[in-house]
C-alpha positions in Angstrom: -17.8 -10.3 -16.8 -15.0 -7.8 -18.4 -13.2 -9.0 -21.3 -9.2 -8.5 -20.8 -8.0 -6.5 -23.8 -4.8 -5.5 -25.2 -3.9 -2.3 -27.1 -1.8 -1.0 -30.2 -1.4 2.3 -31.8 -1.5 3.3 -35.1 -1.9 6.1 -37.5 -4.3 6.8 -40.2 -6.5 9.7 -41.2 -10.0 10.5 -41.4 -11.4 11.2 -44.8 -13.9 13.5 -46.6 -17.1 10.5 -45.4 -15.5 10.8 -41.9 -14.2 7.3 -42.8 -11.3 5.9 -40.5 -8.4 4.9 -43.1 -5.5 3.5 -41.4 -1.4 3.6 -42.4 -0.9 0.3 -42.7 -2.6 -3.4 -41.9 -3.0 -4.5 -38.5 -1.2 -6.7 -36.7 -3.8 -8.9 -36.0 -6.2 -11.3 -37.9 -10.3 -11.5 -37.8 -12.9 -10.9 -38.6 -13.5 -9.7 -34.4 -15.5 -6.5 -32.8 -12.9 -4.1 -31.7 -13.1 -0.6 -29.6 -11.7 2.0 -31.1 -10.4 5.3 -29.4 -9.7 8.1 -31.7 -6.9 10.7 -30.7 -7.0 14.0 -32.8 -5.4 17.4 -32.2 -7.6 20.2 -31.4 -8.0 23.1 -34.1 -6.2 25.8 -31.8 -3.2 23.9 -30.2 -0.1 24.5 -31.8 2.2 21.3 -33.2 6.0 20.7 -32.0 7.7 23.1 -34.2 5.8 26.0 -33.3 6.3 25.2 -30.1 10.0 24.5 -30.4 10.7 28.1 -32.3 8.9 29.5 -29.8 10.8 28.1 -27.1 14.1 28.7 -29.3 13.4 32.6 -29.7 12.2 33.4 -26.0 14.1 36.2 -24.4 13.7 34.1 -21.3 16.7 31.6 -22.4 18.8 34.6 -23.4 21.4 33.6 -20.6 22.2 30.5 -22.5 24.3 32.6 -25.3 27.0 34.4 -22.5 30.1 32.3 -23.2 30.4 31.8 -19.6 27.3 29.3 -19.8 29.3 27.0 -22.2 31.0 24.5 -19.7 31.1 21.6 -21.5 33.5 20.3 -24.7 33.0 17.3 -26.7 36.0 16.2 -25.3 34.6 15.8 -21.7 33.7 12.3 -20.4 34.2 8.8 -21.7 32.2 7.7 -24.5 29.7 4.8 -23.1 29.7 1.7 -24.9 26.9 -0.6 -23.9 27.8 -4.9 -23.5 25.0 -6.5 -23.3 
């Protein structure tokens, strides 16, 4: 028979004994066996900024500085005010 789990996500690094160290305490109390599922970023994929300068400086998206592509104000529209 399965055991229904739940899931949380946190940070934490890896030290130099290839030692999970987590951010902070978790949000949960034992002593209980866990499963643990370790997410890392591969040596040769680039992080967010990289991507976004690259993204920024493509000659692909050159259109965007003609003056005729600036449609908008900050004067269009209504502000939206939420009532919950």
């Amino acid at each position: 028979m399965d055991t229904a789990m739940t899931a949380i996500e946190m940070t934490g690094r890896i030290d130099e004994h290839q030692q999970l160290l987590l951010d902070g305490p978790l949000p949960m109390s034992g002593p209980m066996r866990v499963k643990v599922i370790v997410l890392y970023p591969l040596e040769d994929e680039e992080d967010e900024s990289q991507w976004l300068h690259a993204a920024a400086h493509n000659p692909a998206f050159d259109f965007l500085n003609d003056p005729a592509e600036d449609i908008y104000a900050l004067t269009d529209g209504e502000p939206f005010r939420d009532e919950v």
